[in-house]
C-alpha positions in Angstrom: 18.0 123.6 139.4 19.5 121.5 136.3 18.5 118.5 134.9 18.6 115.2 137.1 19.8 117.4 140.0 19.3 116.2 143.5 19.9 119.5 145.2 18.0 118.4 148.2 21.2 115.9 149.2 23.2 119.1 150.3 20.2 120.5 152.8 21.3 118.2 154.8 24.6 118.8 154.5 26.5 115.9 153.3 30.0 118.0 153.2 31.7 121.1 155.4 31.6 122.8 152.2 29.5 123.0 149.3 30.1 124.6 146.0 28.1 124.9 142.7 30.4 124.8 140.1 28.8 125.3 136.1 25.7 122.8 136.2 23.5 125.7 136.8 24.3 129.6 135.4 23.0 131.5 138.3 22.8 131.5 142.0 21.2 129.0 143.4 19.0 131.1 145.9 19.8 128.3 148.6 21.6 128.9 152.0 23.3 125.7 152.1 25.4 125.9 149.2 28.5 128.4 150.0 30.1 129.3 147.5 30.1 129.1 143.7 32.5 129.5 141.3 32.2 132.8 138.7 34.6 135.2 137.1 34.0 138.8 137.1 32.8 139.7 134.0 29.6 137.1 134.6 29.2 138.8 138.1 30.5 142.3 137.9 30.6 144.0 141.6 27.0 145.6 141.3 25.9 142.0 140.7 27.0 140.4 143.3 24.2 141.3 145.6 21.9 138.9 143.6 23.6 136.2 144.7 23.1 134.1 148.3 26.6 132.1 148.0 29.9 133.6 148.0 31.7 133.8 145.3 35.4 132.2 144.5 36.3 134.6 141.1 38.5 132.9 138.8 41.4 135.3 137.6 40.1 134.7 133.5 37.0 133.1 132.9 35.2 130.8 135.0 34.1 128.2 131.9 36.6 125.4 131.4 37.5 124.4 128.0 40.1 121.8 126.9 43.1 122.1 124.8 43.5 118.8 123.5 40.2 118.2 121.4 40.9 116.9 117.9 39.5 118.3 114.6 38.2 115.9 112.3 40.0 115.9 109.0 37.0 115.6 107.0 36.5 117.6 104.4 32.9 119.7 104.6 32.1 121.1 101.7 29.2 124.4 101.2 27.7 122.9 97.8 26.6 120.1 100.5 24.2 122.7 101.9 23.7 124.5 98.9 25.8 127.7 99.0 28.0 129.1 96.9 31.6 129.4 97.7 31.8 133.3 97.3 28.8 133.6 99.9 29.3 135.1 103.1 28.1 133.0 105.8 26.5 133.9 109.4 26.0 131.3 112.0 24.7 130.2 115.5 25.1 126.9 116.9 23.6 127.7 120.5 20.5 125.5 120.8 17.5 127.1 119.1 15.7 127.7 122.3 17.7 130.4 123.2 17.1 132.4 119.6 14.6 135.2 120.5 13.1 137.4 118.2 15.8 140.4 119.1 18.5 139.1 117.8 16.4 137.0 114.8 15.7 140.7 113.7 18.6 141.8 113.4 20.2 138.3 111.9 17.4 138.9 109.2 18.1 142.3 108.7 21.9 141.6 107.9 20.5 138.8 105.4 18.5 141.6 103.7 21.0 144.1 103.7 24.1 142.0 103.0 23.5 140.2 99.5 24.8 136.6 98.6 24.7 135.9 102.7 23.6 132.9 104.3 23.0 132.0 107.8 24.1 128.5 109.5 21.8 127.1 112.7 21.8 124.2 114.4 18.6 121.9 114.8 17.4 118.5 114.2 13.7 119.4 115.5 11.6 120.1 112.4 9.0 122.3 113.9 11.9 124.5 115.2 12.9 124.8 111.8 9.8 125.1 110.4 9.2 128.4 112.6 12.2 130.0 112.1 11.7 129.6 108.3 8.1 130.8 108.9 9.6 133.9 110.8 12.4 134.5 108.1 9.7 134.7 105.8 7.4 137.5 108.1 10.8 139.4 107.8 11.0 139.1 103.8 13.9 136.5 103.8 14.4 133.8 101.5 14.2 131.1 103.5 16.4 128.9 101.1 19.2 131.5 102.8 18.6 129.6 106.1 20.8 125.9 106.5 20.3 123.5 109.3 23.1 121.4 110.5 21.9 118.2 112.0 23.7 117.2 115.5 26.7 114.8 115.0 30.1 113.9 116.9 32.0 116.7 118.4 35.4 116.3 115.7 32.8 116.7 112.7 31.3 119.2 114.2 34.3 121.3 114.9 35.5 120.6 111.1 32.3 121.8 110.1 33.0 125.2 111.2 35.4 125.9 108.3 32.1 126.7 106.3 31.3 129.5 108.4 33.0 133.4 108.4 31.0 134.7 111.5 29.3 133.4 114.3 26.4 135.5 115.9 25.9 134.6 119.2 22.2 135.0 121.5 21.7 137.8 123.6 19.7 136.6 126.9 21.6 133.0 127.0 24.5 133.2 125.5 26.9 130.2 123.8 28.9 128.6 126.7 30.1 125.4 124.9 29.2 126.1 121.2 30.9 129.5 121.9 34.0 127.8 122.7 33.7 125.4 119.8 33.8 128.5 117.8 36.8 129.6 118.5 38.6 126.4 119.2 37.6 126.1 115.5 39.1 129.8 114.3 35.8 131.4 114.1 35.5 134.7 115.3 32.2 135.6 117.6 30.4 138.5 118.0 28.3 139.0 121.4 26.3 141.5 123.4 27.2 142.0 126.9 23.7 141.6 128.8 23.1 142.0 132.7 22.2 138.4 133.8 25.1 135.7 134.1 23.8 133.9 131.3 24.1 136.8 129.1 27.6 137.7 129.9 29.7 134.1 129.3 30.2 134.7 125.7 31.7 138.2 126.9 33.3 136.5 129.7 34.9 133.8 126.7 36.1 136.6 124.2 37.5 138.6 127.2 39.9 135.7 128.3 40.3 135.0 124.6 41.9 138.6 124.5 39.1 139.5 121.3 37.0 142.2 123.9 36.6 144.0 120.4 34.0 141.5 119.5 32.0 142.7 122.8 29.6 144.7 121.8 27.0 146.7 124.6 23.8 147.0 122.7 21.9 145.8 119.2 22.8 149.0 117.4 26.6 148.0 118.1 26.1 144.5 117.4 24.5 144.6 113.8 27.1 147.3 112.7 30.2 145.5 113.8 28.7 142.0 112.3 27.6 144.2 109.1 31.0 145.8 108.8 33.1 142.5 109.0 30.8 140.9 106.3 31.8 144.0 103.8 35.3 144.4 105.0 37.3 141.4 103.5 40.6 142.7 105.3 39.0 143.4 108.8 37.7 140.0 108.9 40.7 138.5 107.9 42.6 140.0 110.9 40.2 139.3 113.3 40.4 135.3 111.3 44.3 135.8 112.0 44.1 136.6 115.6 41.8 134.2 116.5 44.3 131.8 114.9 47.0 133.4 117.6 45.1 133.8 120.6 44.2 129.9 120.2 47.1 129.2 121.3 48.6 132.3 123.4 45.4 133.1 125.2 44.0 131.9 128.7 41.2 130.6 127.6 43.2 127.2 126.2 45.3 127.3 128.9 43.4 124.5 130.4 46.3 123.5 133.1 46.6 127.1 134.2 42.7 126.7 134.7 42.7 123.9 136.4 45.7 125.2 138.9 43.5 128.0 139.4 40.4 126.3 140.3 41.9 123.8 142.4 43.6 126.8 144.4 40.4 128.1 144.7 38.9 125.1 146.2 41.7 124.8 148.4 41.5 128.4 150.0 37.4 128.1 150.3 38.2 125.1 152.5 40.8 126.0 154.5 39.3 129.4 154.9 36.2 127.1 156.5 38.5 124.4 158.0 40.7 126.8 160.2 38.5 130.1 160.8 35.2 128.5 160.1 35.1 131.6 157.4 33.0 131.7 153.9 34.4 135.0 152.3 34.4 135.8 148.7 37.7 134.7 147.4 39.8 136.4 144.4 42.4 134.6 142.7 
């Protein structure tokens, strides 16, 4: 189901139990692996249906993330990338595959409607570049408004973050990692909340970040909220401030609470298995 996967190892069941755990963002449709490991905003109760494994639900969100990731110190500078200092700049570091033409409407439209803005991807593939300049361009943007960062080690990358005021994030596959990044980095992110599981993390994220009012439930709500905290100077710097906070005050970095919880889980699906020969869905 994920790359370099040997999924076939647990049909013939090489442990009591078996649990998918993050590799793959869905269900794996196979009646050999029990359980997997979720949170209830990814897999609200009318969801769980879809599924064919139980489900141990995490009390926050499901994703991990770790509190003791440095920052490099390095300064990053926006005349590097050719933007002025007073410009209000957009972003989205999720890989460029999962960019549709949804949410690149409405990224364009805020360029068009919001002047001296920029916009910040990720890419070091040339002919995804070179089409989402082409598209900018179908849409009547200036394609000089559109910056690639090239990949490089996680500390820079986090440092580089201090260029951006907004992320945007993708609507059918949302940021998991570069979502977290983000924040970790005192970036504030705005989402939609979609149906699948990949389209709910980033809502999942913000939720146990305690920032739900970056959630938004449909494109209208999206591009307004992203449009008003590019013209509101003080909005943005309170939603700046509490990301700031909840860094630190918020589950989402509480990384040994997380990994209390998870292990609790795992211990319950086992002896739930071990000692009534039960899979149930668990709650923690």
């Amino acid at each position: 189901h994920s790359q370099n996967s040997r999924s076939n190892i647990f049909a013939y069941r090489a442990a009591q139990l078996q649990i998918s755990y993050l590799g793959y963002p869905g269900s794996t449709g196979l009646d050999y692996i029990d359980y997997m490991v979720a949170d209830q905003v990814v897999i609200p109760p009318e969801n769980q249906k879809y599924y064919s494994e139980k489900i141990i639900f995490m009390p926050d969100s499901y994703y991990p993330t770790d509190n003791t990731r440095k920052i490099s110190e390095k300064k990053f500078q926006r005349s590097d990338f050719k933007i002025p200092e007073d410009a209000f700049v957009f972003c989205c570091f999720n890989n460029s595959y999962k960019i549709s033409s949804e949410e690149y409407d409405i990224w364009m439209k805020l360029l068009n409607e919001i002047e001296n803005s920029y916009l910040l991807l990720l890419s070091h593939n040339k002919l995804d570049q070179k089409n989402l300049l082409f598209e900018a361009k179908n849409r009547n943007v200036d394609s000089t408004r559109i910056k690639f960062f090239a990949y490089t080690n996680i500390e820079d990358h986090l440092a580089r973050h201090t260029l951006v005021d907004l992320y945007l994030d993708t609507f059918n596959y949302n940021g998991h990692t570069s979502t977290v990044d983000a924040l970790w980095a005192g970036v504030p992110v705005i989402t939609k909340l979609g149906q699948s599981l990949t389209a709910r993390v980033c809502g999942s994220l913000l939720t146990a970040f305690n920032l739900s009012e970056m959630i938004t439930k449909n494109n209208h709500d999206y591009k307004n909220l992203a449009y008003q905290l590019a013209k509101d100077n003080i909005l943005l710097k309170k939603i700046k401030t509490k990301v700031s906070q909840n860094k630190f005050s918020s589950k989402l970095f509480n990384t040994k609470e997380y990994v209390m919880n998870l292990e609790r889980g795992f211990k319950l699906a086992h002896d739930l298995k071990i000692n009534k020969n039960e899979i149930k869905t668990i709650y923690l």
